[in-house]
N, C-alpha and C positions, 0 to 999 in steps of 0.2 A: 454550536458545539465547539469546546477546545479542542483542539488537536488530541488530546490527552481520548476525551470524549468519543471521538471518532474514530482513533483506534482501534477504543474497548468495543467499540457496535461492529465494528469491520471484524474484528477478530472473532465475535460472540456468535451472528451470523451468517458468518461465512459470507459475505455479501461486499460488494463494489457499486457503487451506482454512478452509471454513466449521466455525461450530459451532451449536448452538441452542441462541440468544438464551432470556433470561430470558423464563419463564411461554409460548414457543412447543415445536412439535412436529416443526418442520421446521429442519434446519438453513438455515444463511446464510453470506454475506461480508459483515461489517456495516462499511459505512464512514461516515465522516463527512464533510459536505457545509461546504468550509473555500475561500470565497473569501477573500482576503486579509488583511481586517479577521480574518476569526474561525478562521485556522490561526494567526496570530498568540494568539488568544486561548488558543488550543488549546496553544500552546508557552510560554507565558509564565503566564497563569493558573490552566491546568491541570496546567504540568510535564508536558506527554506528550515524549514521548523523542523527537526531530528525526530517525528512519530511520523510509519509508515510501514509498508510490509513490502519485503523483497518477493521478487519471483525469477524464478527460474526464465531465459529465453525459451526456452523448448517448450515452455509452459504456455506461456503467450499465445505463442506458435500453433500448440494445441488447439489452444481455445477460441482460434480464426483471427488470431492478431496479428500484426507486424509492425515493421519502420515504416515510418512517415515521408513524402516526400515535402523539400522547402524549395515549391518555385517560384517562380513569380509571379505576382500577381496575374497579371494577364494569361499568362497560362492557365494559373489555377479557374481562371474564368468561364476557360473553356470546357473543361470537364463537366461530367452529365454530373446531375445532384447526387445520385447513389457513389461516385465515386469521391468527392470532395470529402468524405469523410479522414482521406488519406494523403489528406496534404495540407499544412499551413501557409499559405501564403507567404512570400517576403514580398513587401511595402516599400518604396521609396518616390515620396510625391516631391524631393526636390527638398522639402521642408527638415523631413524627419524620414530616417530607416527606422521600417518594423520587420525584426527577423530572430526570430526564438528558435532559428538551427542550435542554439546552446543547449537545450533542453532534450536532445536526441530523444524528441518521441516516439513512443511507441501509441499504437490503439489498439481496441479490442472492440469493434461495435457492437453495440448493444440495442439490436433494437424494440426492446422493451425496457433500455435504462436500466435492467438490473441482471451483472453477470455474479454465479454464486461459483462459488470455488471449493474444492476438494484443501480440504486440513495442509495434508501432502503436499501442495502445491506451492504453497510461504516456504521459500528460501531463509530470509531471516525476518525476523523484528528490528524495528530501529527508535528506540527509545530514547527519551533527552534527561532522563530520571532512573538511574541503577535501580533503585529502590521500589519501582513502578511494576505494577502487574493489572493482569485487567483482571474485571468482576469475575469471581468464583461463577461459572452456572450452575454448580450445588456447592452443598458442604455436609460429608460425612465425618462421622465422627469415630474416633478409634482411643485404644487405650494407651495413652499417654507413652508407657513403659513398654510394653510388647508392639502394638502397633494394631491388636486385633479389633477389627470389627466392633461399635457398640451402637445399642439404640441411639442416643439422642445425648444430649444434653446433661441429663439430669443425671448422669452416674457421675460420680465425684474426679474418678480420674479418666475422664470423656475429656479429648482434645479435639478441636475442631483439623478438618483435612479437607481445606479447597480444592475442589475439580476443575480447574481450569478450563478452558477450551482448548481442541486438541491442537489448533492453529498456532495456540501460545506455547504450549507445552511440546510440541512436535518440530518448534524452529529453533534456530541460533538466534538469541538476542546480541543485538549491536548497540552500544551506550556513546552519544556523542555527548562529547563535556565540551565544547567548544575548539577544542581544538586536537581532540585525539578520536579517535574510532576504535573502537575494544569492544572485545566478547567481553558478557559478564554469564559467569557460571551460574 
């Protein structure tokens, strides 16, 4: 799926699906913890692709998640498997450092890989396309000029009115153009 793709299913939904995270036993929804200095970081230094859905921390929180810890390897070794879910390792065999403390994650275990989320809960949208919206889940139709209510189609001055889902229509959309971060109304 393009990112584009994956959006529109997470927004449609309501839906996140976890996997499990490197060196744990329990699946996750592993997100990144991005106030504004460091989603910027995230876009610009790291090249992550601008489609995604913000949340609230309280939300997370809610929903039995939290921060991660990054220790080292051999620690992380020691932890029982139920716990590993809440730590990435840092790596250094002499050769090569592996350590994604950059990514200030967060998790959400899931252990049935699928957490579903309240509309309410998306903080914002973050779109790489102003012009982007995801698939209508209906489409009513109304009278062009007034705005009332019509069967279908087939009345001459019947305009169509996408129903979005409430996740899209209930956030702040955020438009990354490469190098700026902006509401789009």
């Amino acid at each position: 799926m393009t990112p584009q793709q994956r959006l529109d299913m997470i927004l449609s939904t309501r839906t996140l699906r976890g996997f499990v995270p490197f060196r744990a036993s329990t699946p996750a929804v592993c997100l990144s913890e991005s106030p504004g200095p460091h989603l910027l970081h995230m876009l610009t230094d790291r090249g992550m692709a601008p489609w995604g859905v913000l949340f609230r921390r309280a939300d997370v929180i809610a929903a039995g998640g939290g921060g991660i810890a990054y220790p080292p390897e051999a620690v992380h070794e020691t932890w029982p498997p139920e716990v590993r879910v809440w730590g990435n390792p840092i790596r250094n065999d002499g050769q090569r450092l592996m350590d994604f403390s950059w990514e200030r994650e967060w998790r959400i275990p899931t252990p049935g890989g699928v957490l579903v989320f309240q509309p309410q809960n998306i903080a914002a949208v973050l779109i790489g396309d102003p012009t982007w919206t995801p698939t209508p889940l209906t489409t009513s139709w109304v009278n062009g000029a007034s705005g009332e209510p019509l069967p279908g189609p087939s009345v001459p001055e019947a305009v169509p009115l996408p129903n979005y889902p409430p996740a899209w229509t209930n956030a702040l959309h955020l438009y990354w153009d490469g190098t700026t971060l902006r509401a789009v109304l």
